[in-house]
N, C-alpha and C positions, 0 to 999 in steps of 0.2 A: 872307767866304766862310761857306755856313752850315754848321755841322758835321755833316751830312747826306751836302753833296759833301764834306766832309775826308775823313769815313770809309770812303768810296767812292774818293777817289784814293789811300787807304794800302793800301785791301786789293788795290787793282792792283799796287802797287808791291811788296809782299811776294810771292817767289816761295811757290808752292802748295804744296811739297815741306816749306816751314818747319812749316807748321801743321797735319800730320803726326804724331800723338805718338811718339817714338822708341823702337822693339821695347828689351826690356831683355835685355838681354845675360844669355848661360848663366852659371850657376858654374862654379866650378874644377872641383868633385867632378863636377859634371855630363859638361863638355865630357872628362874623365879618361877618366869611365865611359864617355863614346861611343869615344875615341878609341884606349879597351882593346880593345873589344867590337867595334868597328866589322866587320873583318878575322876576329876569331880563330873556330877550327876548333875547338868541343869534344870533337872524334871522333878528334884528333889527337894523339899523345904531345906535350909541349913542349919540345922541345927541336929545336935548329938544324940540330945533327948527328945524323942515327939510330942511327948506331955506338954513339952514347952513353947509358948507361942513365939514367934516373930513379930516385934513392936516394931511398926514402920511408922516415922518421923515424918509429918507432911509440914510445909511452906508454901505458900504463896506471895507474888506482887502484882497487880494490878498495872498494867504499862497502858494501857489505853482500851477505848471502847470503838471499835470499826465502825460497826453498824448494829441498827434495831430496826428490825422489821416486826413494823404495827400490822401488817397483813397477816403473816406466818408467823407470830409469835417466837419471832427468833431472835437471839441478841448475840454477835461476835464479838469475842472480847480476845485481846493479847494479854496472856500470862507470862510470868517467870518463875516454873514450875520446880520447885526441891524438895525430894525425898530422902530418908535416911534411913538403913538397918544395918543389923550385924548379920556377918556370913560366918558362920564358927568354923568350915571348912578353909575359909582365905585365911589364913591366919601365919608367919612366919618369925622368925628372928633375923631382923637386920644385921645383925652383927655376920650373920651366916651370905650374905648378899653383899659385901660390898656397902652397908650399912644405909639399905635402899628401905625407907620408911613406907614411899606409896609408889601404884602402879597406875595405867590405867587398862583396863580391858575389856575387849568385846562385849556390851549388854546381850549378847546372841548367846555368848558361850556361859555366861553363869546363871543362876535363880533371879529373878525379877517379878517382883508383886505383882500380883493382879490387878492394880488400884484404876478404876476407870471413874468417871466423872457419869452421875447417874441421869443428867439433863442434856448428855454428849447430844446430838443429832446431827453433825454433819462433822466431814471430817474438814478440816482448814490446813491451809496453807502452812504450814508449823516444818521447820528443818528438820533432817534427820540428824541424831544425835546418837553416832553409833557406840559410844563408850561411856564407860564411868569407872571412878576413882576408889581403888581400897589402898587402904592402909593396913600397915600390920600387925594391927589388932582385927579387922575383919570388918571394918566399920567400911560400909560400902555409900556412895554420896551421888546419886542420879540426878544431876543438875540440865532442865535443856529448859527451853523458851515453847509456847503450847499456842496456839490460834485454836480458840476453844467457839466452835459452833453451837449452842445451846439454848433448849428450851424454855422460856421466861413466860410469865402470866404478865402480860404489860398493861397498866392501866393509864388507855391513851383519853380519858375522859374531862382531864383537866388541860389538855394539850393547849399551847403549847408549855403552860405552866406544870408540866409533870412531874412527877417523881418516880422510880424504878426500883423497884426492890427482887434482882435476879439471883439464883440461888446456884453454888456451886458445889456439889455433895460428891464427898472421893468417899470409893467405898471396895471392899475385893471380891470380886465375881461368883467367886467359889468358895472362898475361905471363911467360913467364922471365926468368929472370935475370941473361941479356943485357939486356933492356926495362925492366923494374922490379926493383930489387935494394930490400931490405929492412934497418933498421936500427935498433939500439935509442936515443932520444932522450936519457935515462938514462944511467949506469953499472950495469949490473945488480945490484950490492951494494945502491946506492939505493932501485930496485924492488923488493928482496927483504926489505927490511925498514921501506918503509911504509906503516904500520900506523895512521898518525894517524888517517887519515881512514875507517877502517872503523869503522860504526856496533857496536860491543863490549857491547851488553847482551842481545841474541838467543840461542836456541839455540847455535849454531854460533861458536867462536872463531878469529880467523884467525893462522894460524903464519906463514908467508911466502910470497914469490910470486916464486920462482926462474923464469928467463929464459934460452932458449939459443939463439943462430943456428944454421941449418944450411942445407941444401939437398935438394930431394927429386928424384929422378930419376925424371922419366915417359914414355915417350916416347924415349928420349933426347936429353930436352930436362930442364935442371934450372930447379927452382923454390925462390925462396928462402922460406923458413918462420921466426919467430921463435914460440918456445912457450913460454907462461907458463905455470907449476904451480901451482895455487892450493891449499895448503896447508891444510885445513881442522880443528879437530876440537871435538865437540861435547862439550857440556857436561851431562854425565850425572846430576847432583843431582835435577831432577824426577822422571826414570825412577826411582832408587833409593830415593825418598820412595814413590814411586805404586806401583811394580811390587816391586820386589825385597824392601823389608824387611817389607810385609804378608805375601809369601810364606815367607819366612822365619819369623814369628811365626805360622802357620801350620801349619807343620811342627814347630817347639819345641810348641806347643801338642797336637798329633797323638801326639808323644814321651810327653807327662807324662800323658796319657790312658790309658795302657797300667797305670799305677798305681792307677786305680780296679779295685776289686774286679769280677771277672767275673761273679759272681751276683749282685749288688745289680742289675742289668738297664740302667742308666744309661751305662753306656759304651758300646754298640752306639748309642745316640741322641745323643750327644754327637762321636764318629765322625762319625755320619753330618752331623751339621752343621758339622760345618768343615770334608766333603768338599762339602756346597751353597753353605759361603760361599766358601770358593777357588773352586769354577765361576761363581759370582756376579761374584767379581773378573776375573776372567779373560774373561769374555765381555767384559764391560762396557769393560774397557781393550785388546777385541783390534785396538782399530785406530792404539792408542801402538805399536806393534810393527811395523817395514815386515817387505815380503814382498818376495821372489825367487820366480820359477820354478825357480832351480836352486839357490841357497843357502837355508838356513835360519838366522837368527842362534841363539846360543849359549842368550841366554835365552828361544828358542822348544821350544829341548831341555831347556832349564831347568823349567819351569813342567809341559812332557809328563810327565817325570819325578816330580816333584813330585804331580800328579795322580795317576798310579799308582803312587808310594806311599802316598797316602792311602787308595785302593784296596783295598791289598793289607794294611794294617792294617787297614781295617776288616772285609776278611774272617779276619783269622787270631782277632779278636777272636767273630768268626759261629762259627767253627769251634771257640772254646774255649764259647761258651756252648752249642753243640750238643751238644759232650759233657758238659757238666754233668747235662743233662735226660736223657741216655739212661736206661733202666731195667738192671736186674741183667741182663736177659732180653737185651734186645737189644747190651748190649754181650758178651755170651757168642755172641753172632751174629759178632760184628765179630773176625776172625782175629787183628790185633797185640793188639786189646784184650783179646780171651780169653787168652791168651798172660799178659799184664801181671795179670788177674784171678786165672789159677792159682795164679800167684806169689805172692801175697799170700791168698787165700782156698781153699787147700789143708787146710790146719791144723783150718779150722772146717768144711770138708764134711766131713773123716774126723772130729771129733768126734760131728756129729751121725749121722752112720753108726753108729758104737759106741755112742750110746743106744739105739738100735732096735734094735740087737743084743740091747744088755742088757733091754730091758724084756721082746722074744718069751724071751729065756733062764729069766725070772721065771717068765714064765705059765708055763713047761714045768713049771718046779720044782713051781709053786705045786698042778699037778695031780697029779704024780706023788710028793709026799709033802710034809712039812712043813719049811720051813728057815725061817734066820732070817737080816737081811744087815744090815750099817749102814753109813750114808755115809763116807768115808774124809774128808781134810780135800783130797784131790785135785779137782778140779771132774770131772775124766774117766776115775775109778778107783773103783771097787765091789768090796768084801771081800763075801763071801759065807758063814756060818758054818749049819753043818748043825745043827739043833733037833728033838725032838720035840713034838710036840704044842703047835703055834704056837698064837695065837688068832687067829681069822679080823677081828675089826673091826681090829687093829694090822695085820694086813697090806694091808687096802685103806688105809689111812691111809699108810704108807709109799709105798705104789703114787702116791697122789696127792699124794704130797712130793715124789717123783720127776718123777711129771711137770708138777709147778707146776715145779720148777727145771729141767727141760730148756727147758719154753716160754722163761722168762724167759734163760736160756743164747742161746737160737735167736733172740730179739732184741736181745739184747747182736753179738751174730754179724752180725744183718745191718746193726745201726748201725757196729759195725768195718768193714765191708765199704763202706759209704757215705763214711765218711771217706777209708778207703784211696781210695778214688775220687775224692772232691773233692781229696786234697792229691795222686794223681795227674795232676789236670785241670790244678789252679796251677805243676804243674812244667812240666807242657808248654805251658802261659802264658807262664813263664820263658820256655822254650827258644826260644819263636817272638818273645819279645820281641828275646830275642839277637842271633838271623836279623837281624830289621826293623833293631838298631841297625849290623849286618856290613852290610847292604844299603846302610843311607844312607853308613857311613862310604865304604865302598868310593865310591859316586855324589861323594861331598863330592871325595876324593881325584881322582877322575877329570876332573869340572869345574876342579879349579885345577891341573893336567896341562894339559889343553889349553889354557887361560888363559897358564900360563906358556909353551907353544912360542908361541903366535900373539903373544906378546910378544917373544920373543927371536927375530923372524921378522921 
């Protein structure tokens, strides 16, 4: 037979169905996945019985705080967000699977609690996490990581010494607590003190993160709530390098300035430049400093202060070199000054009065006969002794000894008069230094007053 017809009588004899290549069979995980999915209702609570609520398991950990914004009262924080429930319709026998315990799959395609965060306000930058893990018991495990935008009451009034108490409340939208009851995964001791896993070299340090169940009544209908406190407080060492001890060495410096001499002219310029370098400081770092509409922190009254007392010495310094420069003339204008000027230059207006006296009393004499007079050893006393027949060049000669030494009297007079004024001017330098240092002390005294209650508060 040639093998021509062999080949031809075996392919007759082989049914056609043989030579067919055989579809490959699904996997386990596959034929699972269909036979989960197949039936289920994602729109449906899971469970058998409605009566019955869904206990969802909540977790938390605190990975780091991005940012706080003291203007908009908003604080970012990065979570590590884990919840747990049972789904009664997931539920299979591994044995029947290829002895496949867990799965994962699409959050799209099955029930997912409504659990939102009730301080949400912005959304963040947070991954998408498109699956979660069941097992075959129906225990479902939604683990993702969260950048939570949320609303905080910040009290920036101790700044930068704050502390932050932000609140994070998961709660379900629509479900009371018939439906979806709430619960913590943890033991809340656990939660409140770990800390491992918060990134600790940033601004902000974290205290703890205290947890309480309760129930909110809306409607009357109650919802369950679990609210985590997140503990915060910042780490004040940059502020008190950058802000506070320049301010400080500012005002020491403003102090020791009042010990320059008031007429040497150098102290009204030396004032004035450590009032332009604190405003230099102070513009430059005004946006280290948060702001409120209704609060103002401590060290935004700190620095106001500060500013106007450097102010207020550099005018008391204006005011003493003002009165240095006055003349004889116009301080006899000025009412307390006149007052202070009698006081001290009484003595030498009436002497120079009683030379004019005595010099018109000469001429009278000198016409109406001949006398003779000699100086006494008094600077403002003249003996007068009656002579006949004076000589006329001894009496002009006398005449002009008298009045060489009244002139020179009459500017001995008004140098005493300029002194009495300048060590006048350096008292009331004193007195207004006095003032400036009652001023700060009081200010110092008042800042750690309110320091101390908002600490025992």
């Amino acid at each position: 037979m040639s093998p021509v017809l062999l080949l031809s009588l075996l392919l007759s004899v082989i049914p056609q169905a043989e030579l067919v290549p055989e579809k490959p069979k699904r996997s386990a995980l596959n034929q699972l996945t269909r036979l989960l999915l197949r039936k289920y209702n994602c729109g449906v609570r899971p469970v058998q019985n409605w009566t019955k609520a869904t206990t969802v398991y909540i977790d938390l950990t605190i990975q780091s705080v991005l940012e706080v914004d003291g203007q908009t009262q908003k604080v970012t924080t990065s979570i590590w967000y884990r919840q747990i429930w049972n789904d009664e319709f997931l539920v299979w026998d591994p044995e029947e699977f290829d002895g496949i315990t867990e799965i994962s799959l699409s959050s799209d395609a099955i029930w997912v609690p409504d659990v939102i965060i009730s301080e949400f306000v912005d959304v963040g930058k947070s991954p998408v996490i498109p699956y979660v893990y069941v097992n075959c018991s129906g225990t479902v495990r939604n683990y993702k990581p969260i950048q939570v935008v949320s609303a905080c009451h910040l009290e920036i009034y101790a700044f930068p010494f704050d502390k932050q108490n932000c609140t994070l409340t998961f709660r379900s939208w629509l479900h009371s607590v018939n439906e979806v009851d709430l619960a913590l995964l943890r033991p809340a001791e656990k939660i409140a003190n770990d800390t491992k896993e918060f990134m600790n070299d940033g601004e902000w340090e974290l205290l703890s993160v205290p947890s309480h169940y309760w129930t909110l009544n809306l409607e009357d209908r109650d919802y369950a709530q679990i609210q985590f406190n997140v503990l915060i407080r910042r780490r004040p060492l940059l502020y008190v390098v950058s802000l506070l001890i320049p301010s400080i060495f500012f005002m020491v410096v403003d102090v020791t300035s009042f010990y320059l001499p008031p007429n040497s002219g150098t102290r009204i310029t030396f004032k004035t430049s450590i009032l332009l370098g604190f405003t230099v400081i102070r513009v430059n770092l005004m946006d280290e400093i948060p702001a409120t509409a209704i609060k103002t922190p401590l060290i935004g009254a700190f620095f106001a202060v500060c500013m106007a007392l450097l102010v207020l010495s550099l005018a008391m310094s204006i005011f003493v070199v003002k009165l240095l420069h006055y003349s004889e003339k116009e301080v006899k204008e000025m009412s307390m000054s006149a007052c202070l000027l009698d006081k001290y230059g009484s003595m030498d207006q009436s002497f120079i009065e009683s030379a004019f006296t005595s010099m018109k009393t000469l001429d009278d004499m000198e016409q109406s006969g001949g006398f003779e007079f000699d100086l006494s050893p008094e600077p403002d006393l003249f003996s007068l002794t009656e002579v006949s027949n004076s000589d006329s060049p001894l009496e002009k000669i006398l005449q002009e000894v008298v009045s060489l030494r009244l002139y020179l009297q009459e500017e001995d007079n008004e140098g005493s008069s300029q002194s009495y004024w300048v060590e006048l001017c350096l008292k009331v330098d004193k007195l207004l230094f006095c003032v400036y240092l009652l001023i700060m002390f009081i200010y110092v005294m008042t800042l750690l007053l309110l320091w101390g209650v908002w600490s025992s508060a």
